[in-house]
ZADO-19565 format. One record per residue: x, z, y of N, C-alpha, C in turn. Coordinates in pm, whole numbers, plus 50000, padded with zeros to 5 digits. Atoms other than C-alpha are relative to their C-alpha. Example, Ala and Ser with C-alpha at 12.3 -4.5 7.8 and 13.67 -1.06 7.14 Angstrom:
// ZADO-19565
500895000049881512305078049550500905000050120;499184999449881513675071449894499235007350109;
// end
This chain:
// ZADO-19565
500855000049883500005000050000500905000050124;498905003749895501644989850340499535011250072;500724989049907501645016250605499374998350090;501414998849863499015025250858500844996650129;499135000949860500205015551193499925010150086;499554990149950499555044451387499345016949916;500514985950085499315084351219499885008050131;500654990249852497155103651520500675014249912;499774984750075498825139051425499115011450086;500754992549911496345165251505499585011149886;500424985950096496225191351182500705010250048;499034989149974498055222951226500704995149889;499405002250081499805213850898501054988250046;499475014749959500875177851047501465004050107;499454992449859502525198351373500445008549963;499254986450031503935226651175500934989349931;498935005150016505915197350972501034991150052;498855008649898506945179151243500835013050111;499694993749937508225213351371501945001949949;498415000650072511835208551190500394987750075;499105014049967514425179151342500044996749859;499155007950092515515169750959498494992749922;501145008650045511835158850908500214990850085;499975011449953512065134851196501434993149985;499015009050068515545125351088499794989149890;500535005250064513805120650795499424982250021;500375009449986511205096150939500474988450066;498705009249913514275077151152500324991549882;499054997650074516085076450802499134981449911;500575009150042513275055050652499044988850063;500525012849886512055034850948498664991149939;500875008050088510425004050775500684996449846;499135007150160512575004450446499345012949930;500124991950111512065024250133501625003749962;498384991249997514615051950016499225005649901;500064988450049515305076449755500535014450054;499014988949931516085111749795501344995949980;497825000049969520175106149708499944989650114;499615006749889520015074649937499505007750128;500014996049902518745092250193500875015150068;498844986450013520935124750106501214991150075;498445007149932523925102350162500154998050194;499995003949856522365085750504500275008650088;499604991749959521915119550599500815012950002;498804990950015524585136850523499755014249915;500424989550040522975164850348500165001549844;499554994450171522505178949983498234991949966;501405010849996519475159449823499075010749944;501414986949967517635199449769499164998350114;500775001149869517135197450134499294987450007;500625014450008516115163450109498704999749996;501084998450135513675171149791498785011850104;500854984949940511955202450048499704992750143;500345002849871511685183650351499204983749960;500565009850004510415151750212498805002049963;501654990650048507565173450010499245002850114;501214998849883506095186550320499564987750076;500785011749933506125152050485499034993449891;500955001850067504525142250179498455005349989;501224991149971501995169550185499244997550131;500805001349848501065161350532499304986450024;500085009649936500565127850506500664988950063;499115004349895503345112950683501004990549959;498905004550109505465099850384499164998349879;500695000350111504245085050096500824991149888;499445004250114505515075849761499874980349964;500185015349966506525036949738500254996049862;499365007150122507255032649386501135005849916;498884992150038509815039149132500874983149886;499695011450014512255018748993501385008349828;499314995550128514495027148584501525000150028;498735002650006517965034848631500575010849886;499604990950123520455049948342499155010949974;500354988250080518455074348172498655004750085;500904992749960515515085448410499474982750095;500865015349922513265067648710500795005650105;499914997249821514115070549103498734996650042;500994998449868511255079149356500284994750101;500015004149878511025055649626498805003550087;501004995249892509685068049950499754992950151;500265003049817508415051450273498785008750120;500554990749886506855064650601498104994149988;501405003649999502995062050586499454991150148;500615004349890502675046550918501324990050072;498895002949901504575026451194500085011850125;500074994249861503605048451483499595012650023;500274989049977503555084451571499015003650122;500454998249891500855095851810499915014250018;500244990049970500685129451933499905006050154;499864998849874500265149052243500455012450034;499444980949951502185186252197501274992050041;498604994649917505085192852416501034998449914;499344995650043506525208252170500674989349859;499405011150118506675181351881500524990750057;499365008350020507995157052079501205007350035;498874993249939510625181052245501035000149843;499114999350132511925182451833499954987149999;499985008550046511535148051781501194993350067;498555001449933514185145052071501445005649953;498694996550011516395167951973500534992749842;499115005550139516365148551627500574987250009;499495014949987516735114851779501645003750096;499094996349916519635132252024501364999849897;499274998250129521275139651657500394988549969;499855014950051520635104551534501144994450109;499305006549912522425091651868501505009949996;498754994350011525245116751846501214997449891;499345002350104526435105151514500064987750001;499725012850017526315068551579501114994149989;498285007650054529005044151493499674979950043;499074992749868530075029951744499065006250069;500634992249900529065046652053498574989250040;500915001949980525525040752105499714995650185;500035006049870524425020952454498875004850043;500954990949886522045041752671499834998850143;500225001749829520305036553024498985007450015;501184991749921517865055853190499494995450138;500375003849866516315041553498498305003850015;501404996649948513385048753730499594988150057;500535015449928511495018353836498764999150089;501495003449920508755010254092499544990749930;500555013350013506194989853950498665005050048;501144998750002502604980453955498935005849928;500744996250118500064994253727499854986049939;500285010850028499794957453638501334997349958;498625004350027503614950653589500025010849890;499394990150126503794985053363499104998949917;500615004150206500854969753115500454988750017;499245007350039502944941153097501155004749939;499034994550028505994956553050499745009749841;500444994750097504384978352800499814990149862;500275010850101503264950752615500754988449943;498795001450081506444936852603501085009849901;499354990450070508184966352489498735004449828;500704996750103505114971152199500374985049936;499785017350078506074931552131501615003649855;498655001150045509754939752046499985014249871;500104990550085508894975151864499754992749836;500295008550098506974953651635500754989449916;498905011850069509424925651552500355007849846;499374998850123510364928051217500924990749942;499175014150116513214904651069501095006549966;499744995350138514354913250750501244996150037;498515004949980518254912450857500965000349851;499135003550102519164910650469500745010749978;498944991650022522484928450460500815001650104;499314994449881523154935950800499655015350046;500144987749975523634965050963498435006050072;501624988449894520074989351094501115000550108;500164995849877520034993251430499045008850066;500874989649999518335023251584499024990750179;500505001149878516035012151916498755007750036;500974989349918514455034552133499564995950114;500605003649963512035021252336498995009450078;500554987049923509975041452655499914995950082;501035006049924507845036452917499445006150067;500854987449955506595070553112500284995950119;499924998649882506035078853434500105016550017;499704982949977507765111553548498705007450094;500644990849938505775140553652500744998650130;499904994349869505745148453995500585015550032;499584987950004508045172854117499715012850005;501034984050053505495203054129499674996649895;500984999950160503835192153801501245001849876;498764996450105507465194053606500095015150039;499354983349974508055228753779499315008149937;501044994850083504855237953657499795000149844;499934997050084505405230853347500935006049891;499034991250097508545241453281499485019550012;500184988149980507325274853408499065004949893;501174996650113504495272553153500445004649828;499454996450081506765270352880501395005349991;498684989950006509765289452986499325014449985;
// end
């Protein structure tokens, strides 16, 4: 079954497992490909227990779902892909982890990862264009074979207003 394109997260269960970074490493890890736990042990550097305990709860939630299995020497392998393309949510707090796991992902890159940040004037009419280019390119899919993944992070906000950030950092400091 192909995945859902977007997973609205709105259980307490959904938001308590996206409350770990090595779950959204996780869902980085397997993008649009299928993985086992060891391949993804390896990707991420870890022991494939932690793997086996963090992939269960995304399982349990929904979020990850079992893609198949495939006979190698002596047993099967569990392949796993992400149940969805698109995360929607609206806590603070889950995406504030989802940063610090993509901050991870970008810290360990090879080579040094290319980063900009800019503030832009536009129109409300230029930023649903813009939008709708940036949802064009998210989408792209081509199957690069045996080339290297590339991570792209893609974003589109409009900053709070300098009382409405103060305010909220105050809310959650």
């Amino acid at each position: 079954m192909p995945p859902d394109e977007v997973a609205a997260i709105s259980s307490p269960a959904q938001f308590k497992a996206l409350g770990h970074p090595m779950r959204h490493r996780l869902l980085f890890a397997l993008g649009r490909d299928e993985a086992t736990i060891s391949q993804l042990a390896t990707m991420l550097g870890s022991n494939k227990g932690n793997i086996a305990h963090h992939l269960k709860v995304l399982v349990d939630v929904g979020l990850v779902q079992p893609a198949g299995t495939r006979k190698v020497r002596g047993g099967t392998e569990q392949y796993y892909r992400n149940a969805f393309r698109r995360l929607a949510f609206g806590d603070a707090r889950v995406t504030e982890t989802a940063f610090q796991a993509l901050a991870a992902e970008i810290a360990a890159a090879e080579p040094d990862p290319f980063l900009i940040l800019r503030h832009l004037r536009l129109t409300s009419g230029h930023a649903e264009e813009l939008t709708a280019t940036l949802q064009a390119l998210a989408d792209h899919t081509d199957d690069g074979g045996d080339q290297p993944r590339y991570g792209l992070l893609l974003g589109l906000y409009r900053p709070a207003e300098s009382g409405e950030a103060e305010q909220a950092f105050q809310a959650d400091g």
